[in-house]
Structures are given as structure tokens and as C-alpha cells.
N, CA, C and O atoms as a Tinker XYZ file with bonds, in Angstrom:
   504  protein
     1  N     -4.012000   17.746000  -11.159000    73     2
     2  CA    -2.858000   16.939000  -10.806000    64     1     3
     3  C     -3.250000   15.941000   -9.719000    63     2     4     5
     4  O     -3.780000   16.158000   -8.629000    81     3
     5  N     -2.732000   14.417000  -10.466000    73     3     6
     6  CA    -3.673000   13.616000   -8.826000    64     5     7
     7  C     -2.104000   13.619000   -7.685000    63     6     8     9
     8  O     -0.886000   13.783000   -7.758000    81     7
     9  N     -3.126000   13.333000   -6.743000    73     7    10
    10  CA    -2.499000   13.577000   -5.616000    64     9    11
    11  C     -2.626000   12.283000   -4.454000    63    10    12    13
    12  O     -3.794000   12.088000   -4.116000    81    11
    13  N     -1.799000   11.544000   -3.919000    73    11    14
    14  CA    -1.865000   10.209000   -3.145000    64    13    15
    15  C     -1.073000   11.035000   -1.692000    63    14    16    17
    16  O     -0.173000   11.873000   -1.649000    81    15
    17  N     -1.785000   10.435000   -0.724000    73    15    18
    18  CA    -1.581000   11.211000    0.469000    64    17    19
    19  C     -1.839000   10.181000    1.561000    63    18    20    21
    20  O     -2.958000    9.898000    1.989000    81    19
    21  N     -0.707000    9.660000    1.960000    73    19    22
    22  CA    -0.663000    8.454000    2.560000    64    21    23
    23  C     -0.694000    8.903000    4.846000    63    22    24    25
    24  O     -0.524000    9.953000    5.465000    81    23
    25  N     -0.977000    7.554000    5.270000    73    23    26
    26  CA    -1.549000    8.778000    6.696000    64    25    27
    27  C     -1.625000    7.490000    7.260000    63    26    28    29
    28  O     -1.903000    6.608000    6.447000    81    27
    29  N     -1.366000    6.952000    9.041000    73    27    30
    30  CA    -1.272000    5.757000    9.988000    64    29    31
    31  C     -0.024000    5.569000    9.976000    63    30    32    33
    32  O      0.029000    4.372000   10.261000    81    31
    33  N      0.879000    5.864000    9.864000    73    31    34
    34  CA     2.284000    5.236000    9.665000    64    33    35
    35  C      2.706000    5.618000   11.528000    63    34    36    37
    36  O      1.925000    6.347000   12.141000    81    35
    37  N      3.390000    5.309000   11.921000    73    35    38
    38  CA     4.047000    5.148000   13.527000    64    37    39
    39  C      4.931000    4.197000   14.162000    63    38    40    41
    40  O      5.677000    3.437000   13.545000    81    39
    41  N      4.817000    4.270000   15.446000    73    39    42
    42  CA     6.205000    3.637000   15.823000    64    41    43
    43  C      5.145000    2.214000   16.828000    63    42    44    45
    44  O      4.518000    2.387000   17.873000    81    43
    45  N      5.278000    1.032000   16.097000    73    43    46
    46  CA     4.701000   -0.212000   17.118000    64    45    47
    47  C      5.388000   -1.239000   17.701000    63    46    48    49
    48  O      6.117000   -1.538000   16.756000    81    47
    49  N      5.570000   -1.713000   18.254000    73    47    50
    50  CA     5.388000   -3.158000   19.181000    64    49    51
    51  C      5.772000   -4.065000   18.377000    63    50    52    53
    52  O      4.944000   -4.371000   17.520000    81    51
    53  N      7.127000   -4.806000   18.357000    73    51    54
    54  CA     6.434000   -6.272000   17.314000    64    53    55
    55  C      5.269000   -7.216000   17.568000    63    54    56    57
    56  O      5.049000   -7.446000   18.757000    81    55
    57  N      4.694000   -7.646000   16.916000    73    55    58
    58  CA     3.056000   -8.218000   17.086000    64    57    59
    59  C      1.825000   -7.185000   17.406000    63    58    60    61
    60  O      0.710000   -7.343000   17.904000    81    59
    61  N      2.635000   -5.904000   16.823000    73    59    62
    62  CA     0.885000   -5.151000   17.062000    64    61    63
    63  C      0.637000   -5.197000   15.519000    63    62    64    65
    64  O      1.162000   -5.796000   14.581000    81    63
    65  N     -0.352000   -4.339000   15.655000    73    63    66
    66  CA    -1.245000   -3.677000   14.041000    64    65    67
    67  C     -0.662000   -1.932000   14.104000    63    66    68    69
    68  O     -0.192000   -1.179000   14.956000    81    67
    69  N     -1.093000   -1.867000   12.405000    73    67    70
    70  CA    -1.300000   -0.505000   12.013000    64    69    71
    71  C     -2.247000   -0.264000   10.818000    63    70    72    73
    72  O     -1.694000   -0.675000    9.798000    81    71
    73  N     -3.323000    0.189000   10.593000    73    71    74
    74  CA    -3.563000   -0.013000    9.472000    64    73    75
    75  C     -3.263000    1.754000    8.474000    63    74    76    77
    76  O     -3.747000    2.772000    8.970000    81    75
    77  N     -2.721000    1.815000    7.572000    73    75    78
    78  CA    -2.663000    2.845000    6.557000    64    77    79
    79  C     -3.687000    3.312000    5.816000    63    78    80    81
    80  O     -4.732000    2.678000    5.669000    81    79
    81  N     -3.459000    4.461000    5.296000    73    79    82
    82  CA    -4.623000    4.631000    4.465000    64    81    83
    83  C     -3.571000    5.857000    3.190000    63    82    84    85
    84  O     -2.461000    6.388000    3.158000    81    83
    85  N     -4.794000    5.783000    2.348000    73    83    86
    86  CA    -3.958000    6.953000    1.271000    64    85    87
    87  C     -5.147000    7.476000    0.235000    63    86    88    89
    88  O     -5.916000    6.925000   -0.553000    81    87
    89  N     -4.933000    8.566000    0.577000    73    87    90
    90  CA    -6.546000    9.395000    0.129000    64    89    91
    91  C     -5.868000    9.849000   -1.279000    63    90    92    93
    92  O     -4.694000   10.160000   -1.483000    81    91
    93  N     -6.834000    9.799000   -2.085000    73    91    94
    94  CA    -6.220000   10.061000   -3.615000    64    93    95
    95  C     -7.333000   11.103000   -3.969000    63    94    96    97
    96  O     -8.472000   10.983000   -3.518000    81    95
    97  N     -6.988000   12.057000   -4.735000    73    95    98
    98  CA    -7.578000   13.326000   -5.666000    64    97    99
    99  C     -8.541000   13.074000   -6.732000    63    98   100   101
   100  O     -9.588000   13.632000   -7.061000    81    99
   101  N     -7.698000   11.783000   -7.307000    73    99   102
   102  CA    -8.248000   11.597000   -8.774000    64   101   103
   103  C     -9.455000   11.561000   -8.820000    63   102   104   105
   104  O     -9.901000   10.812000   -7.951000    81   103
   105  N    -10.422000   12.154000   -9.606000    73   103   106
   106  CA   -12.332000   11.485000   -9.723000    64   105   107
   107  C    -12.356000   10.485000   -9.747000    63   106   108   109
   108  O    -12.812000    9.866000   -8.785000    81   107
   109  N    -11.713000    9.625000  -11.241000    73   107   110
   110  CA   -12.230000    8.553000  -11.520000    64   109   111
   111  C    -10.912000    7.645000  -10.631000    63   110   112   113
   112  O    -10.185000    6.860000  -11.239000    81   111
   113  N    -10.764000    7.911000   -9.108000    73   111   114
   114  CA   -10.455000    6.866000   -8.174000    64   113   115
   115  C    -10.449000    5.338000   -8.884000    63   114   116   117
   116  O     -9.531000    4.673000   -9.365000    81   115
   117  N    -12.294000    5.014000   -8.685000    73   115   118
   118  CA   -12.609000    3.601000   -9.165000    64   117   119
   119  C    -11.881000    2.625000  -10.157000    63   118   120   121
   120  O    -11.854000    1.394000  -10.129000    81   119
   121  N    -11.190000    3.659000  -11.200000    73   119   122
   122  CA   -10.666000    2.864000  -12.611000    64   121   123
   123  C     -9.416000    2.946000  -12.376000    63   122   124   125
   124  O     -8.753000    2.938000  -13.413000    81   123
   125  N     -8.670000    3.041000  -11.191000    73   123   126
   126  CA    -7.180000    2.666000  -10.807000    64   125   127
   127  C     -7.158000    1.168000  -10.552000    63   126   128   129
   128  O     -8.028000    0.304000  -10.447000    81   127
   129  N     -5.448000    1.196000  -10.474000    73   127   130
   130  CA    -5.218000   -0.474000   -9.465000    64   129   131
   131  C     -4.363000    0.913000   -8.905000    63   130   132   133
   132  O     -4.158000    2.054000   -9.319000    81   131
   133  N     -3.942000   -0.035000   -7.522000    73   131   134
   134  CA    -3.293000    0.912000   -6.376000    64   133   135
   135  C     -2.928000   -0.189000   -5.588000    63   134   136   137
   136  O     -3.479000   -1.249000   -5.292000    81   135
   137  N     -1.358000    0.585000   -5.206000    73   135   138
   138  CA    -0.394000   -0.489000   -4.687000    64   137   139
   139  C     -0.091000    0.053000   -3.197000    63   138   140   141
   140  O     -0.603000    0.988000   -2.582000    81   139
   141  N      0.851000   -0.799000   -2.857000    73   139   142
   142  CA     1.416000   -0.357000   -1.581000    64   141   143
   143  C      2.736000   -0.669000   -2.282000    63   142   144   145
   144  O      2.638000   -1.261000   -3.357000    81   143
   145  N      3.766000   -0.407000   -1.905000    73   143   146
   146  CA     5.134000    0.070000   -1.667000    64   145   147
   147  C      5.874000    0.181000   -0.415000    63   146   148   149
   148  O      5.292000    0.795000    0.479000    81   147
   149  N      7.266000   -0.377000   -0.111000    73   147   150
   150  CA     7.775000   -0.149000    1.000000    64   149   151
   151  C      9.371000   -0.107000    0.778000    63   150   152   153
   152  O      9.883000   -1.063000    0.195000    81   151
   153  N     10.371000    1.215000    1.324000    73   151   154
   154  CA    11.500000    0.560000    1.530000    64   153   155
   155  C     12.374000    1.104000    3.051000    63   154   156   157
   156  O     12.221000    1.984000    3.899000    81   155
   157  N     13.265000    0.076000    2.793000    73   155   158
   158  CA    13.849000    0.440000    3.982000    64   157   159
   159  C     15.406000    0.775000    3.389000    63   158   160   161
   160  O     15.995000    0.668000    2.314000    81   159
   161  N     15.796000    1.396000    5.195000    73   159   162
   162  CA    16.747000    2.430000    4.637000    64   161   163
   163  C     18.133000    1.296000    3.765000    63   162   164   165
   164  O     18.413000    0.175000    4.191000    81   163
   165  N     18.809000    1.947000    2.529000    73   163   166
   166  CA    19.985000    1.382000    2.478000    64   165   167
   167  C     18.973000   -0.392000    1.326000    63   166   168   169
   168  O     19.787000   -1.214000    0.904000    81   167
   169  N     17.956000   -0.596000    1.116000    73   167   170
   170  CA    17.580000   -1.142000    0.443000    64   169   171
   171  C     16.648000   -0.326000   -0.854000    63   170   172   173
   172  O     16.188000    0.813000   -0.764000    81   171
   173  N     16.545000   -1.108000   -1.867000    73   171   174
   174  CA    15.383000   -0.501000   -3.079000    64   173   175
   175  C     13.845000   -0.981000   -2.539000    63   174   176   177
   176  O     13.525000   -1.678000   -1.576000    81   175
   177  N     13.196000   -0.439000   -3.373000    73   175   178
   178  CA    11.550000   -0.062000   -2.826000    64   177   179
   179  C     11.063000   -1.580000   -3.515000    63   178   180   181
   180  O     11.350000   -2.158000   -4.563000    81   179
   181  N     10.231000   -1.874000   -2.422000    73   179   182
   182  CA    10.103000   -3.152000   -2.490000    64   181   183
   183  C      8.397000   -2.918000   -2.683000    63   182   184   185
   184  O      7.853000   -1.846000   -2.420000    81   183
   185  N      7.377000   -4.624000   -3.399000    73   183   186
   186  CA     6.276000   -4.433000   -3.629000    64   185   187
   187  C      5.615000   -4.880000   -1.925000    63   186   188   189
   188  O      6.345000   -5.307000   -1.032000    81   187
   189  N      4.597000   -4.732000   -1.824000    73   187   190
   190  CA     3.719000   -4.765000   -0.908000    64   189   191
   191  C      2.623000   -5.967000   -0.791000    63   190   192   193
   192  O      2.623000   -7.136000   -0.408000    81   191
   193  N      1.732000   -5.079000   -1.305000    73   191   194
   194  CA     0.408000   -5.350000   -1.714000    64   193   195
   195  C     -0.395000   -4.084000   -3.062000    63   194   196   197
   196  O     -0.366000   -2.855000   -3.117000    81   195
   197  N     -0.901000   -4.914000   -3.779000    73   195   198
   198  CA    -1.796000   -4.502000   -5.398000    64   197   199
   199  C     -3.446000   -4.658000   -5.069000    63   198   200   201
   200  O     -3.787000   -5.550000   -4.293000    81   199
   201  N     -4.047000   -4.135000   -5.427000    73   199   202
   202  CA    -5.533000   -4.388000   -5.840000    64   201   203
   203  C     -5.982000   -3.319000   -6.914000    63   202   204   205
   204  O     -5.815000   -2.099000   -6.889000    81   203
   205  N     -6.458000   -3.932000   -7.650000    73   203   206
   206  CA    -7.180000   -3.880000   -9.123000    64   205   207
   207  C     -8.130000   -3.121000   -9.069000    63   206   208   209
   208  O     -8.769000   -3.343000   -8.041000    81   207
   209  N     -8.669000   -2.106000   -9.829000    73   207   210
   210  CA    -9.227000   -1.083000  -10.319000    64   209   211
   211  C    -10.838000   -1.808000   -9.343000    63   210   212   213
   212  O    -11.222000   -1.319000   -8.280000    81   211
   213  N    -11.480000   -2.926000   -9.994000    73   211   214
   214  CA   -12.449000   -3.421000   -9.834000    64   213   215
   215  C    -12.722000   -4.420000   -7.829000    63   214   216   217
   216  O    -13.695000   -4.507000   -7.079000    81   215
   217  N    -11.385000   -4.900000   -7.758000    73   215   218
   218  CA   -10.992000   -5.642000   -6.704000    64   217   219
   219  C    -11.979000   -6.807000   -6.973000    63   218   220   221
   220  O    -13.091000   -6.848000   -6.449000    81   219
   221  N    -11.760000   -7.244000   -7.366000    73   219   222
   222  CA   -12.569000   -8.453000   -7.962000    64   221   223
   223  C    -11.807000   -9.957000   -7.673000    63   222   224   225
   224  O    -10.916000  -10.083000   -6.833000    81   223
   225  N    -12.245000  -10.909000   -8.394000    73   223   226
   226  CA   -11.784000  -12.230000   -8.348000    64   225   227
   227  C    -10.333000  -12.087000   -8.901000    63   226   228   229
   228  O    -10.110000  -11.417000   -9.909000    81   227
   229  N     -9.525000  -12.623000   -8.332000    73   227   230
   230  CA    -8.230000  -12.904000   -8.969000    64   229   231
   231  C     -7.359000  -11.670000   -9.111000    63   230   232   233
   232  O     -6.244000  -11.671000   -9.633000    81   231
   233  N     -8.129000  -10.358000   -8.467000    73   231   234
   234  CA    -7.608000   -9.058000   -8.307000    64   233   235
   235  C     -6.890000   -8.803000   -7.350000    63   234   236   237
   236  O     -7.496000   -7.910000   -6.758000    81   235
   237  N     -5.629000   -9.099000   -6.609000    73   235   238
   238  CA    -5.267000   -8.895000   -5.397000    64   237   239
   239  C     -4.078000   -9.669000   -5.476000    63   238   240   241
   240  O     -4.005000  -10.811000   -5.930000    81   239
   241  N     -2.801000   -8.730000   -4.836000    73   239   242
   242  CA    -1.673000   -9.653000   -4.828000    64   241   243
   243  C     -0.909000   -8.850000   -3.740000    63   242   244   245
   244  O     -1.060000   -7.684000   -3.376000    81   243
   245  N      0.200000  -10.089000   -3.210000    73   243   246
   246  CA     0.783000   -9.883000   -1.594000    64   245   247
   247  C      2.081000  -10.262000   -2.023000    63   246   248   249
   248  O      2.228000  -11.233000   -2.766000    81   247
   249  N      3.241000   -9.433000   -1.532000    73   247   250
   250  CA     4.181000  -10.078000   -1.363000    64   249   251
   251  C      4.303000  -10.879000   -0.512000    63   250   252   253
   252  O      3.467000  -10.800000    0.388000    81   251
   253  N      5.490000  -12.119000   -0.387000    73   251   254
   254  CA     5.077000  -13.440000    0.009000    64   253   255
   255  C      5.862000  -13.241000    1.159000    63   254   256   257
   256  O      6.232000  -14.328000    1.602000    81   255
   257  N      6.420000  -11.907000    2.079000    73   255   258
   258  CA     6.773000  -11.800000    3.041000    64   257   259
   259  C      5.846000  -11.159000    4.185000    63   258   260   261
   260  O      6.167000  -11.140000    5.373000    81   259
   261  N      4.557000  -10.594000    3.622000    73   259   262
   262  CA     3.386000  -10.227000    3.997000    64   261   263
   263  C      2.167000  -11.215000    4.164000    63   262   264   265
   264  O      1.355000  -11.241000    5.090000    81   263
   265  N      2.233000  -12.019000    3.048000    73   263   266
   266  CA     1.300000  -12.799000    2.827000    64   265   267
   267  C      0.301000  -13.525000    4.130000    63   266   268   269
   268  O      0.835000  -14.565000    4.516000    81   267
   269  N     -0.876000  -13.242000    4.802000    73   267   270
   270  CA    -1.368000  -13.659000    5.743000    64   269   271
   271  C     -1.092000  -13.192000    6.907000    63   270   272   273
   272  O     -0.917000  -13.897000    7.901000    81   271
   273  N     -1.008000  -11.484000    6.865000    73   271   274
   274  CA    -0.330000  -10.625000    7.647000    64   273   275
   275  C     -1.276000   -9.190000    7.503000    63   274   276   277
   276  O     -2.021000   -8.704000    8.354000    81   275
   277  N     -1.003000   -8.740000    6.248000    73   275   278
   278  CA    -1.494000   -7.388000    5.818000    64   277   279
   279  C     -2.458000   -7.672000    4.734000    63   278   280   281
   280  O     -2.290000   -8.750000    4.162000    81   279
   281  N     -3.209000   -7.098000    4.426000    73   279   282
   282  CA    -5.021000   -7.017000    3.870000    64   281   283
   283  C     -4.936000   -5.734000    3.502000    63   282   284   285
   284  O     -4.589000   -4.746000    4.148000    81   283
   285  N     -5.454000   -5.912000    1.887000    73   283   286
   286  CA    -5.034000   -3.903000    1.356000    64   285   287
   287  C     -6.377000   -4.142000    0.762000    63   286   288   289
   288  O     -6.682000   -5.082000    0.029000    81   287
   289  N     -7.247000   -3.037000    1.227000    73   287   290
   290  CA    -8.952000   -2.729000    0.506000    64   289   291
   291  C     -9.276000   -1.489000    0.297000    63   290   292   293
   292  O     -8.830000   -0.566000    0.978000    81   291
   293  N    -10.056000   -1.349000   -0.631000    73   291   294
   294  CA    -9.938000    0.189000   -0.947000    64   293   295
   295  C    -11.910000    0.397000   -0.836000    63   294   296   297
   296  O    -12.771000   -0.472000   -0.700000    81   295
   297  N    -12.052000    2.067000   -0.977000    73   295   298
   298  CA   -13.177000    2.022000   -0.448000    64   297   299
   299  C    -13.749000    3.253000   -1.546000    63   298   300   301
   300  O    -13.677000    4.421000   -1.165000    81   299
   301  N    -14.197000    3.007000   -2.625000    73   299   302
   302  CA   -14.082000    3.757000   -4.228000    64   301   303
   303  C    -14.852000    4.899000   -3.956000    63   302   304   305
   304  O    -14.827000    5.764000   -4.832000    81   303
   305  N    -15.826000    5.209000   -2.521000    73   303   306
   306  CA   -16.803000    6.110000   -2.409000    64   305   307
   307  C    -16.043000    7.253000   -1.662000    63   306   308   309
   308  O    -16.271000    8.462000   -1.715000    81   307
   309  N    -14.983000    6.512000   -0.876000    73   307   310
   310  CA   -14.076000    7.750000   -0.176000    64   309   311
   311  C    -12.810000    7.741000   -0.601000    63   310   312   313
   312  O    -11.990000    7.956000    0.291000    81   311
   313  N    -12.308000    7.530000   -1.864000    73   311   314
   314  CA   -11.341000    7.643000   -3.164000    64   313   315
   315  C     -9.819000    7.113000   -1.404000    63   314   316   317
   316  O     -8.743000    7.626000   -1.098000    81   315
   317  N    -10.402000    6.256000   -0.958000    73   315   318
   318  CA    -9.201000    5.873000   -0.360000    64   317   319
   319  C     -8.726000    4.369000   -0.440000    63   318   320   321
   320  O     -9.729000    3.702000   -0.694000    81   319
   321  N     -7.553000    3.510000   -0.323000    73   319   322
   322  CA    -7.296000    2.383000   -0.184000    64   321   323
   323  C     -6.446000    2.353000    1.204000    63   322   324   325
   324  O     -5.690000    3.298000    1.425000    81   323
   325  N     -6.528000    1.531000    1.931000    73   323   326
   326  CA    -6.113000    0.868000    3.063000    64   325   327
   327  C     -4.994000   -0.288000    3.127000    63   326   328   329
   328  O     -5.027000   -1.310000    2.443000    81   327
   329  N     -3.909000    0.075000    4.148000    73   327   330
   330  CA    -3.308000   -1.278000    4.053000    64   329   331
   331  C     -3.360000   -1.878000    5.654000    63   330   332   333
   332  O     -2.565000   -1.584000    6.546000    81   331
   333  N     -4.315000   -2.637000    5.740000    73   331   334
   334  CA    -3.903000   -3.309000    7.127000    64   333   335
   335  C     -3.104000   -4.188000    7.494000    63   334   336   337
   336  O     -3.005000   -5.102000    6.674000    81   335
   337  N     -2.176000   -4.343000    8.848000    73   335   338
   338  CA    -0.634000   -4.924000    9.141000    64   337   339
   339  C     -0.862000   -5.297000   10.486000    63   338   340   341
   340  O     -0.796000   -4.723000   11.573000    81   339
   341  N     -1.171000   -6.520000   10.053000    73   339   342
   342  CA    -1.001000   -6.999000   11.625000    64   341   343
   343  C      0.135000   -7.833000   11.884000    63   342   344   345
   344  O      0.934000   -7.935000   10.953000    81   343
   345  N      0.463000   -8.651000   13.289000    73   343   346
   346  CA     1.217000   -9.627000   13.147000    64   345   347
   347  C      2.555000   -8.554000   13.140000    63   346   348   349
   348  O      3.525000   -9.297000   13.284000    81   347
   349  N      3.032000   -7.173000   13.040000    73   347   350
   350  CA     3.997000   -6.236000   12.528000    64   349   351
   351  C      5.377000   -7.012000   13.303000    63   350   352   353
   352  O      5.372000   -7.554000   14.408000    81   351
   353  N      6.606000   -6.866000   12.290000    73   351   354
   354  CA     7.751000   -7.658000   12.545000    64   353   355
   355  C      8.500000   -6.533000   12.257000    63   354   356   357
   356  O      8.127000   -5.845000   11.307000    81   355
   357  N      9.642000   -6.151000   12.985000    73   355   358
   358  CA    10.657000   -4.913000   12.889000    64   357   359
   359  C     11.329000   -5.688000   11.539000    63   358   360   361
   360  O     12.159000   -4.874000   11.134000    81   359
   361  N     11.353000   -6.422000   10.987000    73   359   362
   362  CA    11.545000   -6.135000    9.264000    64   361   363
   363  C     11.162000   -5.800000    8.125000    63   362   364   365
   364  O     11.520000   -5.917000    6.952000    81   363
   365  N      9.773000   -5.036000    9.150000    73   363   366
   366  CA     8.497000   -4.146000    8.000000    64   365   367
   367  C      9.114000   -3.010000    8.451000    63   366   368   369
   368  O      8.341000   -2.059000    8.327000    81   367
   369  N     10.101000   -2.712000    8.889000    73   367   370
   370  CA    10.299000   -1.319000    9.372000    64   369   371
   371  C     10.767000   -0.460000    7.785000    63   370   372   373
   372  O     11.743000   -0.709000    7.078000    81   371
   373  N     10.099000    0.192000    7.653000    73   371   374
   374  CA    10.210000    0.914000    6.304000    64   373   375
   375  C      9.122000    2.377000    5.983000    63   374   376   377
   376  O      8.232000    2.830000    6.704000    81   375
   377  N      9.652000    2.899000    4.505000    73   375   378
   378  CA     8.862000    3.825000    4.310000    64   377   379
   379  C      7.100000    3.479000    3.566000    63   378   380   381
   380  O      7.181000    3.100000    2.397000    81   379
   381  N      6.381000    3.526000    3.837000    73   379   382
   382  CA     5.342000    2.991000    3.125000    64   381   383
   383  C      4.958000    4.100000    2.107000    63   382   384   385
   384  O      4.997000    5.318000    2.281000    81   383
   385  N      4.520000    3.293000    0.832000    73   383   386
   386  CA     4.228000    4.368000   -0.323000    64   385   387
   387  C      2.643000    3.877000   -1.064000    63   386   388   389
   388  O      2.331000    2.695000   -1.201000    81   387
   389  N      2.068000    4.641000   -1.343000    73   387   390
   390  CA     1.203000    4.188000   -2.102000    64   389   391
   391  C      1.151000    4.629000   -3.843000    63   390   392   393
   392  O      1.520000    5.701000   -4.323000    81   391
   393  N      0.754000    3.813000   -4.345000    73   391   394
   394  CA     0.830000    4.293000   -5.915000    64   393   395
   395  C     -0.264000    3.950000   -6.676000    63   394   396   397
   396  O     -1.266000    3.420000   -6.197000    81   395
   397  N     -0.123000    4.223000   -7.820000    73   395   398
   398  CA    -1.600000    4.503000   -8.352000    64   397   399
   399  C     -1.576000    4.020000  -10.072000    63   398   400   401
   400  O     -1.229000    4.950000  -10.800000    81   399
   401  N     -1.784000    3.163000  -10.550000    73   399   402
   402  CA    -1.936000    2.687000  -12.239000    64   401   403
   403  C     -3.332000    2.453000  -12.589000    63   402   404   405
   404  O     -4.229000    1.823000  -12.030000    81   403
   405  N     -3.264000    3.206000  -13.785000    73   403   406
   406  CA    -4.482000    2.864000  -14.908000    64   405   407
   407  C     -3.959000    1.314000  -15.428000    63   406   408   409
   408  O     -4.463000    1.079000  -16.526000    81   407
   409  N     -3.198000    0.334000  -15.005000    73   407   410
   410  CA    -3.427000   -1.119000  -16.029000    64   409   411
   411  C     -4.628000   -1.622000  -15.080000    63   410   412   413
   412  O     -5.055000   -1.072000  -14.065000    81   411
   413  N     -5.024000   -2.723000  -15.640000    73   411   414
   414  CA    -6.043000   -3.120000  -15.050000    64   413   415
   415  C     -6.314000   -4.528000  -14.066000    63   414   416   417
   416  O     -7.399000   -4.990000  -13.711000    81   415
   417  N     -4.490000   -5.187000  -13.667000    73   415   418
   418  CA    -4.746000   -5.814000  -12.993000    64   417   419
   419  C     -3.324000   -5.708000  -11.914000    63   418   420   421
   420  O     -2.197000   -5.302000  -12.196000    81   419
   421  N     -3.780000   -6.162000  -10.778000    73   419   422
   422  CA    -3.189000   -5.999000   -9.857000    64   421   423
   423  C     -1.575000   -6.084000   -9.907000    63   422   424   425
   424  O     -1.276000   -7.074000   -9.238000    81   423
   425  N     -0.616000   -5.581000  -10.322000    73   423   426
   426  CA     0.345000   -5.313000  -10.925000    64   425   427
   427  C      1.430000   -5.196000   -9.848000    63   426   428   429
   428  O      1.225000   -4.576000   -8.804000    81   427
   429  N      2.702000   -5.865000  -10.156000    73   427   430
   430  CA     4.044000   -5.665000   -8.234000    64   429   431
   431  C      5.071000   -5.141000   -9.108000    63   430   432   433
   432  O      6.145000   -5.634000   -8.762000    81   431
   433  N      5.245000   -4.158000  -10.338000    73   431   434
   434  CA     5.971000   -3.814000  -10.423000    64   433   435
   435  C      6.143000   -2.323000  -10.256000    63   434   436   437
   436  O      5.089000   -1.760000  -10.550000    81   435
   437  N      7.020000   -1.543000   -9.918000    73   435   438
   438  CA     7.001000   -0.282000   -9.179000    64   437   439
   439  C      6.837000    0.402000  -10.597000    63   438   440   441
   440  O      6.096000    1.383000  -10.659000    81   439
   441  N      7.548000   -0.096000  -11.869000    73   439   442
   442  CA     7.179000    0.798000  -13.087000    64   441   443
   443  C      6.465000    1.033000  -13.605000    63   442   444   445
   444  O      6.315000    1.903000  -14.463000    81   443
   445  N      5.560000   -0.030000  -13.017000    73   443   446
   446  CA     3.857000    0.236000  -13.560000    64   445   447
   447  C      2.924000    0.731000  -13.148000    63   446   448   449
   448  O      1.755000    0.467000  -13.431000    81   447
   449  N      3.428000    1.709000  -12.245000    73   447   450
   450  CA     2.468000    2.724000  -11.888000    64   449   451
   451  C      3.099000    3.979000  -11.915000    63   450   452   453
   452  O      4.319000    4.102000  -12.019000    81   451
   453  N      2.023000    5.253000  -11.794000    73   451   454
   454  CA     2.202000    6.059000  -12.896000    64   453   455
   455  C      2.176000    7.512000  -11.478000    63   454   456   457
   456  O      2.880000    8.505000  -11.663000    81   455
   457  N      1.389000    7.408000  -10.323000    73   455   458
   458  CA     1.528000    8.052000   -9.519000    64   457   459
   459  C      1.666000    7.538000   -7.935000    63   458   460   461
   460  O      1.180000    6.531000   -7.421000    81   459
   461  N      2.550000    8.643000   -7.307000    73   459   462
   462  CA     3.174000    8.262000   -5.864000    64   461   463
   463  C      3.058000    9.248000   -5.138000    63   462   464   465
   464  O      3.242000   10.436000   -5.405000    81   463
   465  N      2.556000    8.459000   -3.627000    73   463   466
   466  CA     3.333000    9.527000   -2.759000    64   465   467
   467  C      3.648000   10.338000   -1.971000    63   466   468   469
   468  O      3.231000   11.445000   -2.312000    81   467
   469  N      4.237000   10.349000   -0.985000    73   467   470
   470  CA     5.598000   11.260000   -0.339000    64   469   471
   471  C      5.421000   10.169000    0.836000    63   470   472   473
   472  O      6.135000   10.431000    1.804000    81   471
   473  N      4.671000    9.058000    0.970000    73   471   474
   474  CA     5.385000    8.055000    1.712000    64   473   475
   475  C      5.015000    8.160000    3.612000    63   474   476   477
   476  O      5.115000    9.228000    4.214000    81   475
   477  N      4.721000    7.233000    4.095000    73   475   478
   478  CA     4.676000    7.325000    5.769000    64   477   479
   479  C      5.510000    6.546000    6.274000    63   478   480   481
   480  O      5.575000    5.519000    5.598000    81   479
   481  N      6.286000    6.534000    7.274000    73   479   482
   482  CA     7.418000    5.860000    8.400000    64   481   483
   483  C      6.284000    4.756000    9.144000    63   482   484   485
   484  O      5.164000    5.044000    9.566000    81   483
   485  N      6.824000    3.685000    9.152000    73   483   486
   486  CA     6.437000    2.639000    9.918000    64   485   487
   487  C      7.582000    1.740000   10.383000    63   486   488   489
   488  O      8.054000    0.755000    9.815000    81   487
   489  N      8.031000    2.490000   11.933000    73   487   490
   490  CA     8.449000    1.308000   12.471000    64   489   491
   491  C      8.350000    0.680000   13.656000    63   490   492   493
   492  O      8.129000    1.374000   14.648000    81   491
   493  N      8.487000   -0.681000   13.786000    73   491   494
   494  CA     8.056000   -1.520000   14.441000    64   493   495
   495  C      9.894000   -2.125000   15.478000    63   494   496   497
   496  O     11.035000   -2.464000   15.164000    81   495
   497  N      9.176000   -1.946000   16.590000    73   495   498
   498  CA    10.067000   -2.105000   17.627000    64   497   499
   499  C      9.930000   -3.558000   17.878000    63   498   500   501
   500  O      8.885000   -4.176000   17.676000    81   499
   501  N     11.639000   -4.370000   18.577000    73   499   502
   502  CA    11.334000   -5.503000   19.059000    64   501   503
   503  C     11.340000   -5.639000   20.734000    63   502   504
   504  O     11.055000   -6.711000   21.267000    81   503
């Protein structure tokens, strides 16, 4: 059974950093795309950041409220992906999720991935 196990989540500063991480079970890690996820309370789960099985050219996508903020890289030898957050604005204040799809390109829809989960608290004070 794979397993996503998300870990960095805390309480910051507006204008600090946090970076996340989310250690996954699966062997074949490498042949995922893997997302980030976020919601806040009293809203639906919103996209993040995607990167592609390969992380390659044209593999990588940001929501455009993040965009030039947070940097999501994954590291296929220690079956983990990363979301780094800098710049943090108390309207990132949310649950962070990570998820996990066999399609093969960097994908922002929450239905297209296939495993989640149980999510870290990140919030950011003004």
C-alpha cells in the first residue's frame, strides 16, 4: 500500500520560508508525477505545484498565485519531493497535501491523482 507522508509544515512570519517534504513508500517512486495540494479552512483544495515523473523540460507547473515564490523538486534516490515557499503570505495559510499520479505529465487537477496524504498545517502570521 503506497504511502505519502508529508513533514515541515509550521507556524511563520509573513516573508519567511518553509520548505516541505513528503516521503513516499512506493519503489517505483521515479515513474510518478507528484503534486502539492493546499486548502484552507471553509475553501476546496486548491492546486499548488506538479512535477512529472521524469521532471524534465516542460515538466513543471505552479499555480499562478505561487508562481515565483515556491519551487517543488523531487529527489527519486530518497523517494521524496519537496515544496519550497518562500516570500510566505498569510493567504498560504492552509493544509498542505501531497499526491501522487502514474499520468505522465505534470497534471493541476486533484482527480488525477490517485494517492494522498494526511496533509501538514502551514500557517503564516502577519
Amino acid at each position: 500500500q503506497v504511502q505519502l507522508v508529508e513533514s515541515g509544515g509550521g507556524l511563520v512570519q509573513a516573508g519567511g520560508s518553509l520548505r516541505l517534504s513528503c516521503a513516499a513508500s512506493m519503489r517505483t517512486f521515479s515513474t510518478y508525477t507528484m503534486g502539492w495540494f493546499r486548502q484552507a479552512p471553509g475553501k476546496e483544495r486548491e492546486f499548488v505545484a506538479a512535477i512529472s515523473w521524469s521532471g524534465g523540460n516542460g515538466q513543471y507547473a505552479y499555480a499562478d498565485s505561487v508562481k515565483g515564490r515556491f519551487t517543488i523538486s523531487r529527489d527519486n534516490a530518497k523517494n521524496t519531493v519537496y515544496l519550497q515557499m518562500n516570500s510566505l503570505k498569510p493567504e498560504d495559510t492552509a493544509v498542505y497535501y501531497c499526491a501522487a499520479t502514474r499520468i505522465s505529465i505534470a497534471t493541476i487537477s486533484p482527480a488525477s491523482y490517485v494517492y494522498w496524504g494526511q496533509g501538514t498545517q502551514v500557517t503564516v502570521s502577519s
